[in-house]
Every structure is written in structure tokens, then in C-alpha cells.
N, C-alpha and C positions, 0 to 999 in steps of 0.2 A: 258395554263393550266386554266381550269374554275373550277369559286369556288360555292358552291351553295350560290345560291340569300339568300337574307336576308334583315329582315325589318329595315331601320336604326334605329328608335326606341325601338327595342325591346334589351332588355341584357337578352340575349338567350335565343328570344321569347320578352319577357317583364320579368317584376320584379315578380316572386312568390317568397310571404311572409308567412313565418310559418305558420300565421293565415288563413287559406285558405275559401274563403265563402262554402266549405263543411266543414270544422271545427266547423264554427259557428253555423250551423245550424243543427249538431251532440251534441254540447255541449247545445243548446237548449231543444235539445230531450234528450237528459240522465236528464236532471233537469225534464224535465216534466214527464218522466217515472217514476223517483225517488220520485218525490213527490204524484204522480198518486197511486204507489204502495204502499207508508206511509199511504195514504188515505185510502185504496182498506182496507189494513191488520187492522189499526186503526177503521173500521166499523167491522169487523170480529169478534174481541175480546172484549170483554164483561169485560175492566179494567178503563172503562170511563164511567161516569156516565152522563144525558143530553147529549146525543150525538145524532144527527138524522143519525141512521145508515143507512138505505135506502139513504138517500141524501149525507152521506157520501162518501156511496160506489160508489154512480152515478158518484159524482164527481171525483172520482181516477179512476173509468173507464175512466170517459171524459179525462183526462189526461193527463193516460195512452196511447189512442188511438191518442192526438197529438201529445204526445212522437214519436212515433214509426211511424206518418207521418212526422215530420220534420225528422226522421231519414235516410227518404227511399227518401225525397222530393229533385230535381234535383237542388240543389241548385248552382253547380257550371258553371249552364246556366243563372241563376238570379243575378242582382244588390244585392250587399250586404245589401240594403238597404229595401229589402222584406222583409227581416227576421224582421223589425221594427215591425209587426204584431205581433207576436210575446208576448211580452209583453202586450198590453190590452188581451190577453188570461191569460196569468199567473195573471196577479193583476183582472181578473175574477174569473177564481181558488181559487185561497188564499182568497178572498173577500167569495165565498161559502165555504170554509172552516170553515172559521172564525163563518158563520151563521148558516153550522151546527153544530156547538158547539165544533168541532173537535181538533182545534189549540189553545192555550193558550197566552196573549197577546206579553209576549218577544219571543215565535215562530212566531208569527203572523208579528211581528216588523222586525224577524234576516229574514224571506223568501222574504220582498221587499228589504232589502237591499243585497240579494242574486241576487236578478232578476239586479239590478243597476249595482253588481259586472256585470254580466254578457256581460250589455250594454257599459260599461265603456273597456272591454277587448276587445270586437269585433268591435264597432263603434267609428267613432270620435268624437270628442271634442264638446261638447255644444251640444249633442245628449242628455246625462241625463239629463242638464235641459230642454231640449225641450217636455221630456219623464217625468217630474216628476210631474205636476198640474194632470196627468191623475192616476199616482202612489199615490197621496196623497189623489185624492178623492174616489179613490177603499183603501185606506184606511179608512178613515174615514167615508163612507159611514157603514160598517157592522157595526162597532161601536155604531153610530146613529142607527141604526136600532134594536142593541141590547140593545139598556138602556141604554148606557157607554157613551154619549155625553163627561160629564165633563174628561171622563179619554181620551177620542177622544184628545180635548182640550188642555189634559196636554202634549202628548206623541207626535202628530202630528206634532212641529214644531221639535223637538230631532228628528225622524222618517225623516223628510224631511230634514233634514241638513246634515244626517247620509248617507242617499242616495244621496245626491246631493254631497257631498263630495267624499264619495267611487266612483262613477259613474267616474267625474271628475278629481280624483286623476289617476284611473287607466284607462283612456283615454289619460290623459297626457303622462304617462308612456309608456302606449303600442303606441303612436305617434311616442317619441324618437326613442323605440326599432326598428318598421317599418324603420322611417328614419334611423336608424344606418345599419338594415338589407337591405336596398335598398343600401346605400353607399359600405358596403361588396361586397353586390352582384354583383354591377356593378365594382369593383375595380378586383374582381375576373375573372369577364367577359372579363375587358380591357387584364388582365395576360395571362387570354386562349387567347384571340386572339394576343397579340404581339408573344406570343411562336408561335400560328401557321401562324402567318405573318412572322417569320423568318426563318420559316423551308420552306415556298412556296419559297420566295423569293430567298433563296441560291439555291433551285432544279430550277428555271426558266431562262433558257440562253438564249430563244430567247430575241434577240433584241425588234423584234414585239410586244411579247406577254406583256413583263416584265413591260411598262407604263400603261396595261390597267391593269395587274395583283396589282399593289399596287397603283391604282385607288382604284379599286373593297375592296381591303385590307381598306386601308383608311376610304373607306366610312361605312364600318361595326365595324371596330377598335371604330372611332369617333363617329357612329352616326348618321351619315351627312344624308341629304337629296339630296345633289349636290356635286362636287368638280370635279376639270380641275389641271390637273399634266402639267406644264411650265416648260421646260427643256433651257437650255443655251446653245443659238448655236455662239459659238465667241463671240466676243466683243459686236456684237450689236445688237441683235436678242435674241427672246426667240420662241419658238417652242411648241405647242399645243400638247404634245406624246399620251394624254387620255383624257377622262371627262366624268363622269357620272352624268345626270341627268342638263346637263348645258344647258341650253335654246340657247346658241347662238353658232354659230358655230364659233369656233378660229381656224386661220389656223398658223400665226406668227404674234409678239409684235414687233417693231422696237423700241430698250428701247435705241438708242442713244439719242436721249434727254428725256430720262425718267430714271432719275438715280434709283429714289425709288424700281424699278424690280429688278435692281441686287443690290442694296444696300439689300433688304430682303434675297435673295438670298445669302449672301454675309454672313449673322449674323447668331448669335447660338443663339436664342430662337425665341418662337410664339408671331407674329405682330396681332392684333385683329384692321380689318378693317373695317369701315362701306360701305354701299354699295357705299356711293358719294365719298367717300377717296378711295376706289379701281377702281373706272373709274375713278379720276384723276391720279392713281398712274400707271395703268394698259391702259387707253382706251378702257376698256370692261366693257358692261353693268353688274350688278351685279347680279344673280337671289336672294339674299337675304342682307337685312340689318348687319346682322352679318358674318365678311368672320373669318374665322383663316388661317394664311398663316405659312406653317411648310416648314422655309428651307433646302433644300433636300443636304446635308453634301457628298461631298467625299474625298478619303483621299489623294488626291493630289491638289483639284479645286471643288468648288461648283459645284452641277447639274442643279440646278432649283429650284421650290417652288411651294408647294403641295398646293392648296385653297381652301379651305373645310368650307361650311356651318354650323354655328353654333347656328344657330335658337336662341332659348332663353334659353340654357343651361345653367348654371352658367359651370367653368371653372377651377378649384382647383387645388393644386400643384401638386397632383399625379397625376390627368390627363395631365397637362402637360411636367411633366415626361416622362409619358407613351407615349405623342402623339411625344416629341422630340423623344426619341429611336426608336420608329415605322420611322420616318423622318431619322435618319441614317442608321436603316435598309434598307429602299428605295434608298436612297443614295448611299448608298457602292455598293447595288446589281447593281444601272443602270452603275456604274460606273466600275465593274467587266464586266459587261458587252459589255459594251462599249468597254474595251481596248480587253476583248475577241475578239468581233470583227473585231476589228482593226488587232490585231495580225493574225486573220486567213484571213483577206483579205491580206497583206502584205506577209502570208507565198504560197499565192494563185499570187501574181502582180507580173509580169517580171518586173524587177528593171529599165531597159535601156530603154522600151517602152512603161510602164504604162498597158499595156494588160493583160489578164491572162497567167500566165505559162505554163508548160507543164502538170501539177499537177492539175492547173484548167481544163485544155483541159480534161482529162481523168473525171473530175468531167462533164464537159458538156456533154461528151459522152456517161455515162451513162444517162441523162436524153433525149438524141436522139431516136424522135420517128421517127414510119413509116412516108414515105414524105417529113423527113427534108433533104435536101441536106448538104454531106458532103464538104468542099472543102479545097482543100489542096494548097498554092501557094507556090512560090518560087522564089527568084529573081535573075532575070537572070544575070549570067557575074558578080557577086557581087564581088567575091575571087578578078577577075581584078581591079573593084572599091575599094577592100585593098590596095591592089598590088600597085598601082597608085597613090592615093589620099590618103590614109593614114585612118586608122581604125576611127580615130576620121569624118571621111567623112562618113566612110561607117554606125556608129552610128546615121547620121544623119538621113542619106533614112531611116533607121528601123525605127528612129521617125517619119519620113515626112508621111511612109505609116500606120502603126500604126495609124496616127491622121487622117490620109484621114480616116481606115476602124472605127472608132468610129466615123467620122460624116455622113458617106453615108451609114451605114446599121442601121437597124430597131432596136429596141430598145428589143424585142424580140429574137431576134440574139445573135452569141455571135463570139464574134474575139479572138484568143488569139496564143502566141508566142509557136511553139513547139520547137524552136531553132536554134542558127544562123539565119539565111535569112528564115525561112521556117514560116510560120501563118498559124494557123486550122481557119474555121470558118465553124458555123454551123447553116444555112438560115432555119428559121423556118418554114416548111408547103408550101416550093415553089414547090415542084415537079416537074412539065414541067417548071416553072416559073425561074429555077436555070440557064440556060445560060443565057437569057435575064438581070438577075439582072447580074452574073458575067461581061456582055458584058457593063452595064453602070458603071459598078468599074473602070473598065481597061479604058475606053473612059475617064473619071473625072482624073484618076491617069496621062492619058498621054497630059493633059490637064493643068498639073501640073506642064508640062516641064522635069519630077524629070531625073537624070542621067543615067539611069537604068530602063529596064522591068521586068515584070514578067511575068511567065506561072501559069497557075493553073490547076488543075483535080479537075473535078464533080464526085460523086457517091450520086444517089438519094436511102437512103435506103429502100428497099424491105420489104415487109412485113415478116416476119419472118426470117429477115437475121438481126446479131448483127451489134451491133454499129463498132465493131472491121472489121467486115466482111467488111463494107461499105468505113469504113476506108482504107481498103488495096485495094481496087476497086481506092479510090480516088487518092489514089499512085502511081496504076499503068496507071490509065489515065494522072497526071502531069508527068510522064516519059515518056509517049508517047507523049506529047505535048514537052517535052525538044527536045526528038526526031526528031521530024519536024521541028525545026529550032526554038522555044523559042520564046516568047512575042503573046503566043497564049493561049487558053482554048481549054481542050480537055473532053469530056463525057465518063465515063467510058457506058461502056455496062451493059445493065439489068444482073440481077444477075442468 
């Protein structure tokens, strides 16, 4: 089962934060609009007296019109930190407010510490002061300009404190928030993925699939940029099942004299390795300084231990919480798996000869193509080899030949028991090639010495004749071979 790719750093995607850099640069534009259109309406109205209304108006136009371009402007393709422009416009604005006569000084005072609000909620920390030598001198400039020096003077250092406070206070605040809204996010993240790391896991029975499946889990769960899943083979081995992103190729660990493999293996929590303590502990090179090792839990014998890249994450209880539960999810499942397995090869083995049953045989025959040769053998006089020597004899020939046909055919092949004295085997892709292989079995088997012959029938199946069809051909050719006298191979006829 494949899962869709994902970047380990991202929590679903990466972190979006309430504040979004379209936010900021919308909440930029409504201030500039709003003060634009104070502007615009305040030259309009004939309730102020000194007022340069021409120059008023220009400027709530000017505004207005960068209102309504931070509004429209692509900011969620720009660093947050464009938007910095931003401000030497506003403390432009206010500064020509001020000089057309427009704004009165505790207005003039509360709109730079509006613009501070503004930078303090969107930007980080040490942003307002970096922002206020430029905020202080567009203050005090209109000032100077209108006569008001000494009132410049009085007001400009309250004015600069006022802003440099608010700016800072609520930079501070909206940092926490971020950081508290990044830790949500990704705790929420980790939730969604153990939920749907445990619903993969219980649906995936292949043996195959099931190591690279909570591989691939693992490294999305955690993060990771690398990780290699080590499974427990016996006592003294460890086995390579997956790995993503592992630089070096692991095939098996030999951990008898490396206790540390199953010793981690072995424990209930996460080991934090550095790269030179996992190639003493492991004999594998590291691809990273930080490993986390999650032992992989089952419910009768540990599995193995999950090793996963931890870059420069810090590592908190919930997350390891979450990364041990995701580790017994992996665990139970390879280990479900496993006895699955087991169980269905065992209800597939002839018990007395190790081969497959009759139950297997009908499994291989369905996968019997055109050109494989079917064959049927049978061993001759055997009932006399009860008769005489007693069953515990005749047990033996079915193992002697049983172990002769697992080591002289192809690994593509398949041998198995259909009952008493009788074996199916089904020669992959021999076609013409199916006596001559037959004729080296029988030569090796009487080579053997063993008590006993046998006869066999060929049936090469035919192109559009069943596996069942070919079967009964190969029948009736080992009965024709009994017929002539036994310790012979006989060919059925084309179909």
C-alpha cells in the first residue's frame, strides 16, 4: 500500500500561522484606507479652520491609493519582511498631515503609536526598535517645521517610549502566541498521523509491503529525513526489512557480540544516539549526528528498532509519547503479521515432508502457465516397502525424496505432496526441456541408492487448455508409465 510522499518537514505542508503574510499586508491597507479617507473627508468639510485643504486631500488620496495596493498586492508570494516598507510611508502621511494643519497633536502622537501597534503584531521582536529612530524623526520633523520645536522636545521622548514599548510588548506577545500556535499545530499534526498510521497498519498483511509501509509512516509521523527499520532475526542477527533515505546499503547486523542492538530492542522507551555511539553500537555508518531509536514492541517478543533522524529537533514528552505508540503500532502489526504468515504457510506444509500440501498444490496450479510442465510422480512398490519394513521406513523415502526434489530443482519450481507416495511438481517454462530435466531427477534419485523407484507422467500445458486439464493428461501419462513396467517417465500427448 503506497502512501503519498510528504516533506519531513512540513506539519501538513509546514506551519501556517493565524497571522498569515496576506493578513498583514491587508491589515496594512485598511489603516491606510482609513486614514486616507479621514484625510480625503477632513479637507471636504469646512469645520477646521488652517487647514491646507488642497494638500489635505492629495494626501488621503495618496493614501487611499496605497491602501487599496497593499490590499490587492501578492503578498503571500513575498517575505514577510517587504511589508517593512510600509511604515516610512505611513510616518510620510502622518508627517504631511501634521503640516497640512490637519491632525491635532495627541492625534498626531496616538497614529505613530498605531503604525508600532501594527509592527509589533506582524513582525518580530526588535523590529520596533530597529523601526523607531526613523518613527521619531518623522515625528519631530513636522513639528520643527511648524514653530512647535520646544513642544517637539517635550512630547518626543513620551512619544518614543510609548511606541517602543507598545511595538515590543506586542511582538513579545504575538512570538509566545506563534510559538504556542506552532506547538498546537504540530501536536495536532502528530494525532492525524498516528490515527492514520494505525488504520494503514492494521489494513496491510503483506509481509513485504508492511516494513517499508511503517518505514514511509515513521518518517512523516517524526519528521525524519532518513530512517532504516531492523528487525530481529533469532538470537543473533538483526535484518535490514526497510529504509528511507539511508545512504548505505544494510543487508544483516551480526549483534552476537554487540549486545547494545537487542538490549535497545529489548527496552520501552526512545534511546537518542549520536552518530559515533550508533556505529559503535550498530557497525553502521550514521547518515546523521542525531539518531532516535524507537523499540519496535510485540506482544509476546520484541521485533526490532525503528532508527530515525532527528536532525536538531528538540524532543518533548508528547512527542515521545506519540513516537513510542506509533513504535507499538509498528510492532504489533509486523508481529500480526508475521504469525499470519506463519500460520498460513503451516496450514499450506505437509507436516511429514516439509513440501507443500495438497491445498498448496491447487494454489500453484492456479498460477500454472502455458509451457510449464506438469508432473505427477509416484513411487513404485511403496505399499510393499510398508508391508516389509514397516511405515516408520516408508516415512523415510517420502523424506529422502522430498529433500533430493528441494535440492535438484530450480527455485522457480515448485514440489509439493498430493498424498501418500504421490508429489505434483510444476517445472517452470521447460517445455521441450521437461523430459530431459525429469531424466536428471531419476538418474540423481537412483544415485541415491534409495529402496524404491518411481514412475512419473509429463503434461506440457497447452495454450488455452486449464491447469486441471494438463493435470489429468499428466495422470494419465504416469499410469501409462506404471503400465510398462514402473521406474520409467512417460509424456502425455499434445492436447
Amino acid at each position: 500500500m503506497r502512501i503519498p510522499e510528504h516533506r519531513p518537514e512540513g506539519c501538513l505542508g509546514r506551519v501556517v500561522h493565524s497571522i498569515t503574510n496576506r493578513l498583514v499586508g491587508r491589515m496594512a491597507a485598511v489603516l491606510f484606507a482609513v486614514s486616507g479617507l479621514v484625510s480625503a473627508i477632513t479637507a471636504l468639510l469646512p469645520i477646521q479652520e488652517g487647514v491646507n485643504r488642497p494638500g489635505e486631500f492629495g494626501v488621503g488620496v495618496a493614501a487611499i491609493g496605497v491602501g487599496v495596493w497593499a490590499w490587492l498586492a501578492p503578498w503571500e508570494r513575498w517575505p514577510r519582511s517587504r511589508s517593512l516598507w510600509l511604515p516610512p510611508l505611513a510616518f510620510a502621511i502622518l508627517a504631511s498631515t501634521y503640516v497640512t494643519g490637519s491632525s491635532e497633536d495627541v492625534t498626531f502622537a496616538t497614529y505613530f503609536v498605531v503604525v508600532f501597534v501594527w509592527i509589533g503584531i506582524c513582525h518580530p521582536r526588535w523590529t520596533s526598535v530597529r523601526m523607531l529612530p526613523l518613527g521619531v524623526g518623522a515625528y519631530v520633523l513636522p513639528l520643527v517645521f511648524t514653530g512647535e520645536g520646544v513642544q517637539a522636545l517635550d512630547s518626543t521622548l513620551e512619544v518614543a517610549v510609548l511606541c517602543g514599548i507598545v511595538g515590543e510588548g506586542l511582538a513579545w506577545v504575538s512570538d509566545k502566541l506563534r510559538a504556542a500556535e506552532a506547538v498546537d499545530e504540530r501536536r495536532g499534526y502528530e494525532i492525524q498521523m498516528l490515527l492514520r498510521s494505525a488504520e494503514l497498519l492494521a489494513r496491510e498483511n503483506d509481509p513485504a509491503r508492511l516494513p517499508k509501509l511503517a518505514v514511509e509512516l515513521g518518517v512523516q509521523l517524526l519528521r525524519s529525513d532518513t530512517a532504516l527499520l531492523l528487525l530481529l532475526e533469532g538470537q543473533e542477527s538483526m535484518r535490514a526489512a526497510a529504509s528511507y533515505g539511508w545512504p548505505e546499503e544494510v543487508d544483516e547486523i551480526a549483534i552476537g557480540s554487540r549486545p547494545e542492538p537487542r538490549r535497545l530492542a529489548e527496552g520501552d522507551r526512545i534511546a537518542l544516539l549520536g552518530g559515533a555511539a550508533f556505529r559503535e553500537a550498530f557497525g553502521l555508518a550514521a547518515p546523521t549526528d542525531r539518531l532516535m531509536l524507537l523499540p519496535l514492541p510485540g506482544a509476546s517478543r520484541p521485533q526490532g528498532v525503528l532508527a530515525a533522524g532527528l536532525g536538531d529537533r528538540p524532543l518533548d514528552e508528547f512527542g515521545r509519547d506519540v513516537a513510542l505508540t506509533f513504535a507499538t503500532q509498528a510492532g504489533l502489526a509486523l508481529e500480526r503479521v508475521k504469525a499470519s504468515q506463519a500460520l498460513r504457510e503451516e496450514t499450506l506444509r505437509d507436516e511429514l515432508t516439509g513440501l507443500g500440501n495438497r491445498r498448496y498444490a491447487n494454489l500453484a496450479l492456479a498460477d500454472a502457465m502455458s509451457g510449464d510442465a506438469l508432473v505427477v510422480i509416484d513411487l513404485d512398490r511403496f505399499k510393499e516397502l510398508n508391508d516389509s519394513a514397516g511405515h516408520a521406513a516408508g516415512d523415510e523415502v517420502l523424506r529422502a525424496l522430498a529433500a533430493h526434489l528441494r535440492t535438484a530443482l530450480r527455485e522457480d519450481d515448485t514440489a509439493a505432496r498430493l498424498g501418500s507416495d504421490e508429489f505434483l511438481l510444476i517445472l517452470r517454462g521447460v517445455r521441450d526441456n521437461a523430459s530431459a530435466t525429469l531424466d536428471r531427477l531419476e538418474l540423481q534419485w537412483r544415485a541415491a541408492d534409495p529402496p524404491v523407484t518411481y514412475s512419473a507422467g509429463i503434461a506440457v500445458r497447452g495454450a488455452g487448455e486449464s491447469a486441471e486439464e494438463a493435470l489429468a493428461r499428466a495422470d494419465a501419462a504416469l499410469l501409462a508409465a506404471k503400465r510398462r513396467g514402473r521406474d520409467r517417465v512417460s509424456i502425455a500427448a499434445e492436447p
